[in-house]
Residue, then its C-alpha position, 0 to 999 in steps of 0.5 A: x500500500x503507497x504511502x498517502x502523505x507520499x500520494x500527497x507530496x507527488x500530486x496524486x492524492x488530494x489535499x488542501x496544501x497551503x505551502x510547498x518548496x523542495x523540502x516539505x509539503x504542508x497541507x490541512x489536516x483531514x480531521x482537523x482539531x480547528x480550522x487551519x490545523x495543517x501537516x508539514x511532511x517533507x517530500x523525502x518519505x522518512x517514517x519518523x523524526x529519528x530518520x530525518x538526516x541531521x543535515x534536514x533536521x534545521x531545513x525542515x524545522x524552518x518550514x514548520x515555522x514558516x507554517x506556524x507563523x502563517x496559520x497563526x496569522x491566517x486564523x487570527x490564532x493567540x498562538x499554535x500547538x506544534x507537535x509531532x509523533x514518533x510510531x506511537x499514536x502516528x496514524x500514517x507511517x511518514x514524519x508529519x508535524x502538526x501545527x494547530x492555531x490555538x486560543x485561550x479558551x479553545x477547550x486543549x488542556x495541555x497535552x491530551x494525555x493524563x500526566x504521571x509525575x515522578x514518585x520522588x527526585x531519586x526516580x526521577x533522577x535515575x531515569x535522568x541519568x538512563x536518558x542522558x547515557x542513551x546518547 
């Protein structure tokens, strides 16, 4: 089965794009949280954030800010969420940055997803320590 961000990026899938360069492609999102909430992908078919070759992590992330400042402004938005998945909760297998307008009052609490805080500073201390010797 092809790719649909894929079919999207050559053309041969439908979408609302709202920018396009030789790097990414950016279009609205089908089931949007709000009016105006698009996608940036980039044009090279890359499954996720950690597959995103160094040298493309600055151009990419360029376009998602271009995309966050004109959605904010197009949606007269206070603000926006930029937000991307990895595998988890990543219901199409290609790197794909959401930005969503945002204001005060919009019903988003934060994240969508309950918080668990470390039990104690020693716990989270430890778990500091498995990430910092995971580079």
């Amino acid at each position: 089965m092809a790719c649909v961000f894929c079919r999207i990026v050559r053309g041969e899938a439908p979408a609302h794009r709202v920018f396009e360069d030789g790097v990414a492609v950016a279009f609205l999102d089908a089931r949007p949280l709000f009016p105006g909430h698009a996608l940036v992908v980039p044009r090279a078919h890359l499954a996720t954030l950690t597959d995103l070759p160094a040298a493309d992590v600055g151009p990419f992330f360029e376009r998602v800010r271009l995309v966050a400042a004109a959605v904010e402004r197009a949606m007269a938005a206070e603000g926006s969420f930029v937000a991307e998945n990895n595998r988890v909760s990543q219901s199409v297998p290609h790197l794909h940055v959401h930005v969503v307008p945002r204001r005060r009052g919009d019903g988003l609490r934060g994240f969508f997803w309950p918080r668990h805080p470390y039990p104690d500073e020693a716990e989270a201390a430890r778990v500091a320590a498995r990430v910092r010797d995971a580079f």
